[in-house]
MMTF fields as JSON, N, C-alpha, C and O atoms, coordinates in Angstrom:
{
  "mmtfVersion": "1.0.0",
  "mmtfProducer": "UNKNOWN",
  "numBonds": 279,
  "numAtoms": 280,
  "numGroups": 70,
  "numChains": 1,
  "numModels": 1,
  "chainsPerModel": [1],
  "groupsPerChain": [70],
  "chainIdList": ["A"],
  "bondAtomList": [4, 2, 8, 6, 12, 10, 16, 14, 20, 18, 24, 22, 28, 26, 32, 30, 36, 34, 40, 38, 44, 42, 48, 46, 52, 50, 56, 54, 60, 58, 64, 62, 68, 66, 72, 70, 76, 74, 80, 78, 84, 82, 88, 86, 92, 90, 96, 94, 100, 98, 104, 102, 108, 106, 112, 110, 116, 114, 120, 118, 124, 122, 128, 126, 132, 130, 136, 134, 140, 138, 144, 142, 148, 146, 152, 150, 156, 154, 160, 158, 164, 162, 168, 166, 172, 170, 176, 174, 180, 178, 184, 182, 188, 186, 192, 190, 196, 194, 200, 198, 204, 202, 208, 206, 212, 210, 216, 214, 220, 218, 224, 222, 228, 226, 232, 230, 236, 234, 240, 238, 244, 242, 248, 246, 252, 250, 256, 254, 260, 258, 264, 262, 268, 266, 272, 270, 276, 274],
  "bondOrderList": [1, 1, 1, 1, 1, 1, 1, 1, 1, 1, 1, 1, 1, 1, 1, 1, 1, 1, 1, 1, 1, 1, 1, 1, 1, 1, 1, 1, 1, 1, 1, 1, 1, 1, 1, 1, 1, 1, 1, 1, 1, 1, 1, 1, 1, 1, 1, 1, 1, 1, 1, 1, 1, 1, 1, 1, 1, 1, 1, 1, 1, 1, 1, 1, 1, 1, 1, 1, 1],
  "groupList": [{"groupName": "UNK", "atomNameList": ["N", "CA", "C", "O"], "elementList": ["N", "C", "C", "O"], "formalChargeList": [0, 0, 0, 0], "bondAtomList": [1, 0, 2, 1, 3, 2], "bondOrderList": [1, 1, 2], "singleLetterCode": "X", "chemCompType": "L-PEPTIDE LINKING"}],
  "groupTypeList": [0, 0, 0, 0, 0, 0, 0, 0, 0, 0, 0, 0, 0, 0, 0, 0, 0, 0, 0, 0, 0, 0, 0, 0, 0, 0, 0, 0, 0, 0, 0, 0, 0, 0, 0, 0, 0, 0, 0, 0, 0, 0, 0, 0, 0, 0, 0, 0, 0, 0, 0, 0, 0, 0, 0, 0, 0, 0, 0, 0, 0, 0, 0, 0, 0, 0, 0, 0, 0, 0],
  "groupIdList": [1, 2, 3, 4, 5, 6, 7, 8, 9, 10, 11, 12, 13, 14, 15, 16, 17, 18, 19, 20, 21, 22, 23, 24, 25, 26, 27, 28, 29, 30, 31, 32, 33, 34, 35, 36, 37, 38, 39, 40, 41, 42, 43, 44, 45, 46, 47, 48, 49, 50, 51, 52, 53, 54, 55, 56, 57, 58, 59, 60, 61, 62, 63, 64, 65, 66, 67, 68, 69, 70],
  "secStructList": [7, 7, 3, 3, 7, 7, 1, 6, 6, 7, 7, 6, 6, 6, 6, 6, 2, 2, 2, 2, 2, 2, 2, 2, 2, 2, 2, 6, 6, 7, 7, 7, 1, 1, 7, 7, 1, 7, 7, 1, 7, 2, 2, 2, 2, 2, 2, 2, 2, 6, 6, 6, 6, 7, 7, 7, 7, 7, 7, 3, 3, 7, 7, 7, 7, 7, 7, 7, 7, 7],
  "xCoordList": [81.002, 80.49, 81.045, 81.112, 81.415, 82.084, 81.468, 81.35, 81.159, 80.158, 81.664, 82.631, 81.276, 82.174, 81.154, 80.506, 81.288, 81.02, 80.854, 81.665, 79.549, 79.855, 80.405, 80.723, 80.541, 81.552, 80.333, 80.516, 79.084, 78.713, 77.701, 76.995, 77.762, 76.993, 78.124, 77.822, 79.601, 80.475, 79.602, 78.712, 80.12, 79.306, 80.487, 81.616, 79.948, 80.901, 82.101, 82.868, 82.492, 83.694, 84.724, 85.853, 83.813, 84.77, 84.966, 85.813, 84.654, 84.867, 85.996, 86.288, 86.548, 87.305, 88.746, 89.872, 87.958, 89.653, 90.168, 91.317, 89.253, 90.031, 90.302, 91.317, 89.474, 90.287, 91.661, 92.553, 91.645, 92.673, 94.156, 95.248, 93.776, 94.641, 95.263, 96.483, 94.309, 95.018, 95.735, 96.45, 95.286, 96.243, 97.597, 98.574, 97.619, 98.802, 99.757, 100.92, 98.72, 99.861, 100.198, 101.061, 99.544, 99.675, 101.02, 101.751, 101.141, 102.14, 103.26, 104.311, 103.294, 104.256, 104.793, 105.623, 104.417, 105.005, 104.476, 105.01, 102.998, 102.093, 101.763, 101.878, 101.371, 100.757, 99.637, 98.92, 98.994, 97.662, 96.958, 97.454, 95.771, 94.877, 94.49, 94.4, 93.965, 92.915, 93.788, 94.762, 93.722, 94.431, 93.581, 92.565, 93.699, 93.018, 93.673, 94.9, 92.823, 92.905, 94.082, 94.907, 93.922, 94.263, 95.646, 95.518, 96.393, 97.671, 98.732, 99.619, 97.77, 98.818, 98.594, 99.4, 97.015, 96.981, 96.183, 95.179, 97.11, 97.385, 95.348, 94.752, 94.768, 93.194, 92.446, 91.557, 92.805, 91.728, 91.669, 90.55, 92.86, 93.217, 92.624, 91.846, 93.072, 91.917, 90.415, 89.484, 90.307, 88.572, 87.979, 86.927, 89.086, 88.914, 88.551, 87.445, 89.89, 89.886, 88.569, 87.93, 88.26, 86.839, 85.414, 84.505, 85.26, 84.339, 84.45, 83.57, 85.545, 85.744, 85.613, 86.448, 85.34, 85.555, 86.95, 86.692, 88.089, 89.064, 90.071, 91.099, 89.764, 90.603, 90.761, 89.829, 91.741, 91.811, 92.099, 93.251, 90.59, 90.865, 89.594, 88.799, 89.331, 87.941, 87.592, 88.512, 85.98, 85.928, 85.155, 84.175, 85.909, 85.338, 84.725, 85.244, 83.583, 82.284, 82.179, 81.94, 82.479, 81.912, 81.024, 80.962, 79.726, 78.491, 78.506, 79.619, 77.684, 77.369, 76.577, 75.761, 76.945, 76.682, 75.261, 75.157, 74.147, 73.005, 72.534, 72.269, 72.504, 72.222, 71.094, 70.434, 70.606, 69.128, 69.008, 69.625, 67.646, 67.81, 67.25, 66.122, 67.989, 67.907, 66.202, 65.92],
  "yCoordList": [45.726, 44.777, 43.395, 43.208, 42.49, 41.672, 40.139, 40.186, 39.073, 38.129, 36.881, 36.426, 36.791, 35.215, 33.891, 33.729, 33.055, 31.772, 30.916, 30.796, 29.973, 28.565, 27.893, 28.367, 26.717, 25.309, 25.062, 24.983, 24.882, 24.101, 24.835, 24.205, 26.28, 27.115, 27.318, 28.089, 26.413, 27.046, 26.522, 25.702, 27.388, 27.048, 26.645, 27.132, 25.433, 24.403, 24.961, 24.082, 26.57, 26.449, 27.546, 27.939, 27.94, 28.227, 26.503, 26.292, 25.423, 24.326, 23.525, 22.37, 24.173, 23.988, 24.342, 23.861, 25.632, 26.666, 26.013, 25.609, 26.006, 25.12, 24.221, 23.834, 23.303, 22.167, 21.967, 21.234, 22.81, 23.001, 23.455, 22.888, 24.603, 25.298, 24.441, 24.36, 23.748, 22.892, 21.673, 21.145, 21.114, 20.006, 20.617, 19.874, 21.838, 22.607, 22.241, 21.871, 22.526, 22.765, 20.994, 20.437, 20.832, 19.214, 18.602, 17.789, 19.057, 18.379, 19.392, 19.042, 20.281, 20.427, 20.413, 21.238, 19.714, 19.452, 19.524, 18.989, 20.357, 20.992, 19.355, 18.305, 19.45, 18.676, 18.257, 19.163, 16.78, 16.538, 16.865, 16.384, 17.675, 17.193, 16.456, 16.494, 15.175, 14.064, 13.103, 13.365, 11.649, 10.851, 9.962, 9.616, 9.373, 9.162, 8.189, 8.201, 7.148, 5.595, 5.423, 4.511, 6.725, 7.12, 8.438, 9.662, 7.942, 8.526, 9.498, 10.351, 8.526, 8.976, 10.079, 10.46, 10.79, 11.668, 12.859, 12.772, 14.111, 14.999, 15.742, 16.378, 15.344, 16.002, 15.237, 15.854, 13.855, 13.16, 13.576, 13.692, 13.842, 14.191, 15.529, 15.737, 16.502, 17.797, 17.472, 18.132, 16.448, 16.769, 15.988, 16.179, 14.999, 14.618, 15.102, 15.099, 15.781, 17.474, 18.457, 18.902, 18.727, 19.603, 19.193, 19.956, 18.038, 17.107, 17.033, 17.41, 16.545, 16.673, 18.21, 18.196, 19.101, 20.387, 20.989, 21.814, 20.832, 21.109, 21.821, 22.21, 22.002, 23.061, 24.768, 25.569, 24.956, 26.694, 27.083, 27.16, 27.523, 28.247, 28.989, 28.314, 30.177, 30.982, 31.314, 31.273, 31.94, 32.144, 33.722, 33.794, 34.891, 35.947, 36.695, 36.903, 36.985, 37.292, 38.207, 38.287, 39.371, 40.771, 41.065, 41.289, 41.328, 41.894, 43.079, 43.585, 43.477, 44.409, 45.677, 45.37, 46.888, 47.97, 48.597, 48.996, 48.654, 48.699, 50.404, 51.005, 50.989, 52.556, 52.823, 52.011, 53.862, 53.91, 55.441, 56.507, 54.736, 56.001, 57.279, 57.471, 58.038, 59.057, 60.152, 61.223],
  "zCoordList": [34.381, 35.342, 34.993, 33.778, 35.677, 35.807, 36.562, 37.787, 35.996, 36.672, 37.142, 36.532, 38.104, 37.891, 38.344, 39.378, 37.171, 37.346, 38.201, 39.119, 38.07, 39.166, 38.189, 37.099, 38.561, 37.541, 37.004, 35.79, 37.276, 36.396, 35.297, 34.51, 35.392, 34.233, 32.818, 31.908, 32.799, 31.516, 30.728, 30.949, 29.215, 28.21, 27.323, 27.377, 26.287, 25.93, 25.083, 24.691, 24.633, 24.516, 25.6, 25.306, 27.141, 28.048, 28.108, 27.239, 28.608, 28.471, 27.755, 28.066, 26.861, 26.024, 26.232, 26.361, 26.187, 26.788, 28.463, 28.64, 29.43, 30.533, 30.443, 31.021, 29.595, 29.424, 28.898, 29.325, 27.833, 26.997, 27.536, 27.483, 28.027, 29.32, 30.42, 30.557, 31.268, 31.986, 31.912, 32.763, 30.173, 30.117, 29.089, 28.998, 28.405, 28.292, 29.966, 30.125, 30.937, 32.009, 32.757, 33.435, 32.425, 32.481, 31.925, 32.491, 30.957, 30.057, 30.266, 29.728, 30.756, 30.902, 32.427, 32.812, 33.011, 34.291, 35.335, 36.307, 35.484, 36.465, 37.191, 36.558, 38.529, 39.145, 38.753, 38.33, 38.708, 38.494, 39.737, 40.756, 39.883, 41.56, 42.026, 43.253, 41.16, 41.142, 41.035, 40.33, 41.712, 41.044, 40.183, 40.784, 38.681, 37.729, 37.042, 36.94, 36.444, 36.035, 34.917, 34.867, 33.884, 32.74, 32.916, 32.931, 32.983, 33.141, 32.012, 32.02, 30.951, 29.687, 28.813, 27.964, 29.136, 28.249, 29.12, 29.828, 28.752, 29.691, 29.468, 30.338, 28.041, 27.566, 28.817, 29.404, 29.252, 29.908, 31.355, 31.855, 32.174, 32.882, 33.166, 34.096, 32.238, 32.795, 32.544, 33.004, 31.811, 31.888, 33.215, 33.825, 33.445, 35.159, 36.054, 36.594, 36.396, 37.036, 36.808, 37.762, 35.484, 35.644, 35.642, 35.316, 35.994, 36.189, 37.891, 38.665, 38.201, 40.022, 40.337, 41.241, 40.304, 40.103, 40.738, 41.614, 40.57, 41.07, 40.432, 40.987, 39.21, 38.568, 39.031, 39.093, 39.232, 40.026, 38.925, 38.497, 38.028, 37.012, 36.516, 35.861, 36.727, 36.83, 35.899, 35.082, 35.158, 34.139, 34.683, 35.425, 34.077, 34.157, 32.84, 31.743, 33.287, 31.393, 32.111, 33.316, 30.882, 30.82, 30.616, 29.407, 31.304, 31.101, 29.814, 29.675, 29.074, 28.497, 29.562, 30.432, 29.32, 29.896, 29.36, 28.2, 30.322, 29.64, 29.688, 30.729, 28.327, 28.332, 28.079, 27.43, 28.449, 27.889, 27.023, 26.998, 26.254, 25.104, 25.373, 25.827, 25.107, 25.776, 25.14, 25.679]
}
């Protein structure tokens, strides 16, 4: 089973990884979505972005499979 996320239930280290992830793609050439005050550093910029909620980047959590005892 398979849940997908709203933006604002991540828990602070999916938080991390998108952030992390999108200013990887930041720096290397990816488009910003937002336009933002702070130009120079690709960390501030995604946390821009996931604050505006505009990052196209999903978080899928695997439920645990619930068995019962037999």
């Amino acid at each position: 089973m398979v849940v997908e996320m709203a933006k604002e239930k991540y828990t602070r280290f999916e938080k991390a990884r998108i952030i992390g992830a999108r200013a990887l793609q930041i720096s290397m050439g990816a488009p910003v979505l937002i336009k933002t005050e702070d130009t120079t550093s690709p960390m501030l910029m995604a946390l821009a972005e996931l604050e505006a909620g505009v990052i196209p980047i999903t978080v899928r959590r695997r439920m645990p499979v619930k068995k019962e005892m037999g």
